[in-house]
C-alpha positions as CSV (number, residue, x, y, z in Angstrom):
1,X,-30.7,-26.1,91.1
2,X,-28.0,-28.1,88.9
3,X,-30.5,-30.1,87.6
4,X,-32.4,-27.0,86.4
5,X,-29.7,-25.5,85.4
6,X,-28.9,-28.7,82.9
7,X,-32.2,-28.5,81.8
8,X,-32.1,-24.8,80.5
9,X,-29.2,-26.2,78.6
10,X,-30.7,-28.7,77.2
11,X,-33.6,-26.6,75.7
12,X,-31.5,-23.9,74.6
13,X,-29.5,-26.8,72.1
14,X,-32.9,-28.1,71.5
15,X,-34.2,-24.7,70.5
16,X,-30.7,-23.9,68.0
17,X,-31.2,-27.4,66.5
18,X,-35.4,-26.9,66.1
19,X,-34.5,-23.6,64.3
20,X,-31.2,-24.7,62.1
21,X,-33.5,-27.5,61.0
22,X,-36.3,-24.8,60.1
23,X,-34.3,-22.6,57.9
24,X,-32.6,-25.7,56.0
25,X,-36.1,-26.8,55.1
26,X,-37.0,-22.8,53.9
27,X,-33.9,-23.4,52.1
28,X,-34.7,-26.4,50.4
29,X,-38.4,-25.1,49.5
30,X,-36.9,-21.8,48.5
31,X,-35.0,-24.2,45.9
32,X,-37.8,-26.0,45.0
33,X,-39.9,-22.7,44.3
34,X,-37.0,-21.3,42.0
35,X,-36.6,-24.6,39.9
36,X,-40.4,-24.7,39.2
37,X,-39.9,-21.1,38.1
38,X,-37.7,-21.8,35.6
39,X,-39.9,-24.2,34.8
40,X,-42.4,-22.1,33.8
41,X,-40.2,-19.8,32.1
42,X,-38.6,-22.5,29.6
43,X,-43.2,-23.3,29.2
44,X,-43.8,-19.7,28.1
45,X,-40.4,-19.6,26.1
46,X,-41.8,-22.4,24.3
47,X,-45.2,-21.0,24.3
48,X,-44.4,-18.1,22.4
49,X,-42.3,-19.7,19.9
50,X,-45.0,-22.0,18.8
51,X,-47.4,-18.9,18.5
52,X,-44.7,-17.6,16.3
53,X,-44.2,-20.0,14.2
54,X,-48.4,-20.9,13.9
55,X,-48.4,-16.8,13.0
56,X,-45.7,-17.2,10.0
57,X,-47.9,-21.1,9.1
58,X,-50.8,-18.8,9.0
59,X,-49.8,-15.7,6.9
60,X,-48.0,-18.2,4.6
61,X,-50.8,-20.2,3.9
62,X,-53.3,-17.6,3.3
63,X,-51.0,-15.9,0.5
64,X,-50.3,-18.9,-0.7
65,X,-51.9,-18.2,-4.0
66,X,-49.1,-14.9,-3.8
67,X,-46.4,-17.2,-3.3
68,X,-47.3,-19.6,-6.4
69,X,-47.3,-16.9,-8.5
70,X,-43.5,-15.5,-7.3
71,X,-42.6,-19.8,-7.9
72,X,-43.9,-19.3,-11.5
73,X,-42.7,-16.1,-12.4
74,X,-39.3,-15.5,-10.3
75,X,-38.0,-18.6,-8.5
76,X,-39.3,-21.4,-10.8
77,X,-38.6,-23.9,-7.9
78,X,-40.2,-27.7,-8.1
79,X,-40.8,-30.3,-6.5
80,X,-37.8,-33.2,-6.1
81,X,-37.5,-35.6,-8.8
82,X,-36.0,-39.3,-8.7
83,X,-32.9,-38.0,-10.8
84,X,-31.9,-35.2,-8.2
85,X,-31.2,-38.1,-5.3
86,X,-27.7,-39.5,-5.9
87,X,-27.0,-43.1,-5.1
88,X,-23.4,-41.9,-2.8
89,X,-20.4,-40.5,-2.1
90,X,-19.2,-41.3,-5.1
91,X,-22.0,-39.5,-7.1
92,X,-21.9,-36.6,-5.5
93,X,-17.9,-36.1,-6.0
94,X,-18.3,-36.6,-9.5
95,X,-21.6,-34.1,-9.6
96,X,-20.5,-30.7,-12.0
97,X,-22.2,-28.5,-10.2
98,X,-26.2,-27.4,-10.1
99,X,-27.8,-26.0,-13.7
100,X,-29.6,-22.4,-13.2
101,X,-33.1,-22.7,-14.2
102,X,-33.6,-19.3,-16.1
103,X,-30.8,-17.4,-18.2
104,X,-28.2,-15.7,-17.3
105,X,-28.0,-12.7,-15.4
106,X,-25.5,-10.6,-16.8
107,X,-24.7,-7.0,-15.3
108,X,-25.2,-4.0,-17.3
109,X,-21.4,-1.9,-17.8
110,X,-21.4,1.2,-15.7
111,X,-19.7,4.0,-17.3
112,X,-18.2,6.4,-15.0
113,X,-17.0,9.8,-16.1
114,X,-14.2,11.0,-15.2
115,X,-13.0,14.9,-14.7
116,X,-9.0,15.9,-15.1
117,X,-8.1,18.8,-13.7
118,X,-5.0,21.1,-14.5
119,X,-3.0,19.4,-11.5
120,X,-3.7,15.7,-12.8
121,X,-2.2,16.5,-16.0
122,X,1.3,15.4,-16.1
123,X,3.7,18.5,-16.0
124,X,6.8,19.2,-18.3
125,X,9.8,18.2,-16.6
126,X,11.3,21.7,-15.7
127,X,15.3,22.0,-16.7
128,X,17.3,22.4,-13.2
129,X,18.9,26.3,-13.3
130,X,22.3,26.1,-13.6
131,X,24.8,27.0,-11.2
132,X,26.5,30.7,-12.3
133,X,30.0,29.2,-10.6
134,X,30.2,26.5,-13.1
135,X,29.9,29.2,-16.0
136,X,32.2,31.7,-14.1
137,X,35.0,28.7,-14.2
138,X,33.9,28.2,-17.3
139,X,34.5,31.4,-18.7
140,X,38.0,31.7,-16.4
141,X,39.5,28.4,-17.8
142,X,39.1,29.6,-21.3
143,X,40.8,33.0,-19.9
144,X,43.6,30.9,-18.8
145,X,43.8,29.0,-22.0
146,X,44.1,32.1,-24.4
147,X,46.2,33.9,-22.0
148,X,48.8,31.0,-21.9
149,X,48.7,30.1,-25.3
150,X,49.6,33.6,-26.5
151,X,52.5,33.6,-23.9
152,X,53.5,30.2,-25.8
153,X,53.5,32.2,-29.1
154,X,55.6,34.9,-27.9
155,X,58.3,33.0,-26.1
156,X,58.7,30.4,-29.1
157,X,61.6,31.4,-31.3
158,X,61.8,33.5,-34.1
159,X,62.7,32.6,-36.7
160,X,65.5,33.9,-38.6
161,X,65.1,35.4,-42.0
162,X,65.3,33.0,-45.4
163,X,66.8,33.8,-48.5
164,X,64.5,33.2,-51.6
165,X,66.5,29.9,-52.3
166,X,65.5,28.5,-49.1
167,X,62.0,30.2,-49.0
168,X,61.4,28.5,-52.3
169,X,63.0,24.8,-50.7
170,X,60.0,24.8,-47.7
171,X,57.2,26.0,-50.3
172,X,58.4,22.8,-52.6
173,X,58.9,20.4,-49.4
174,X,54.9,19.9,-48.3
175,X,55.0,17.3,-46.3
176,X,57.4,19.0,-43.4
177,X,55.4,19.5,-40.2
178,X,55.1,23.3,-39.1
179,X,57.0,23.5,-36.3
180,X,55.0,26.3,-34.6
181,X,51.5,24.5,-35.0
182,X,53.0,21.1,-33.9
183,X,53.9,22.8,-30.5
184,X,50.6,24.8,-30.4
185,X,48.6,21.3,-30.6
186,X,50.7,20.2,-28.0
187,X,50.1,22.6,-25.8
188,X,46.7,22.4,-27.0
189,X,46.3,18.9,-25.9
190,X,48.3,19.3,-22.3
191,X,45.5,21.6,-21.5
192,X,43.0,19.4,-22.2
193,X,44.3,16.7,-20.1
194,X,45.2,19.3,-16.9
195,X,41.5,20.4,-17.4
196,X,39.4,17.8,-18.0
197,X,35.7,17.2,-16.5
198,X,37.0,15.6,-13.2
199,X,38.8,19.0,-12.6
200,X,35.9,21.2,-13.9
201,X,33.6,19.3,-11.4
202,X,36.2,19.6,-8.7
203,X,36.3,23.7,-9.2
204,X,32.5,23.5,-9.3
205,X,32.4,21.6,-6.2
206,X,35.3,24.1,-4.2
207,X,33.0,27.2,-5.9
208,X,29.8,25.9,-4.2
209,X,31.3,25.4,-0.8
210,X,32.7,28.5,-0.5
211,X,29.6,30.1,-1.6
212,X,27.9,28.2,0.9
213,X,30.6,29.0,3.7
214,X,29.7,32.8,2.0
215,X,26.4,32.7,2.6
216,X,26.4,31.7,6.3
């Protein structure tokens, strides 16, 4: 029994290495198969690129006569001369560049028309309103002015009544100063200087914010 036993052993490994050894060689032929596949597929690549190109070696050479006739009328091309090869490097640094064989092709000028309409013509600049509080300070300074320089008039001093020897004394004597208009210019000139543009643009300034504090 043992030794029967050992011998069902030994042809069960036999068996596992009979078939391992039969799939590695389906393996290898499957291998084998695909490689002359591709094989054939590079042939038939190459096949059909020759037929292409004998098509195009055909259909050029039975219009060649077409051809000629586009060389002579359009492209003007030739056949290489001795003076087109250059002897080097040297030769073909100093070479200008290639001569066109026909004249020159210049491009006819294309005129475009062009349309302007009312809103691409440039617009007068339009004068900013102005502001009704500058022109009501306006209008209030120059209130102020004539109210104070009539008070200035009525507080200056009389004055007291001449004789006709003294009235005839300050019509002869010219060149005295008036009194009365020197210290109207002065007052004239004070108010200038206490209102002044810095001020007026101040009051404009304090009139538009509390117009704005107004309106909200």
């Amino acid at each position: 029994m043992i030794a029967v036993k050992r011998l069902q052993s030994l042809i069960w490994v036999i068996l596992v290495a009979l078939g391992a050894l039969g799939a590695y060689m389906v393996s290898l032929k499957v291998a084998t198969e695909r490689n002359d596949l591709m094989k054939v597929r590079a042939q038939i690549a190459r096949a059909k690129a020759d037929i292409r190109y004998l098509e195009t070696e055909f259909s050029a050479r039975a219009s060649m006569r077409q051809l000629e006739n586009w060389n002579q009328h359009d492209f003007m091309y030739a056949t290489p001369t001795a003076q087109q090869y250059l002897g080097g490097e040297q030769a073909l640094a100093h070479l200008d560049g290639v001569q066109p064989n026909g004249p020159d092709y210049v491009a006819p000028p294309v005129m475009v028309a062009m349309v302007e309409t009312p809103a691409d013509l440039p617009s007068a600049p339009q004068k900013a309103p102005e502001s009704p509080a500058a022109t009501q300070i306006r209008s209030d300074i120059a209130v102020i002015r004539e109210a104070h320089a009539a008070d200035n008039i009525e507080k200056l001093p009389k004055p007291a009544p001449r004789t006709p020897v003294q009235q005839a004394k300050a019509d002869a004597d010219v060149s005295r100063p008036n009194p009365i208009a020197r210290k109207a210019e002065r007052m004239a000139m004070l108010d200038a200087k206490l209102l002044d543009d810095s001020t007026l643009g101040d009051l404009t300034a304090k009139a538009a914010r509390e117009k704005r504090k107004e309106a909200r």
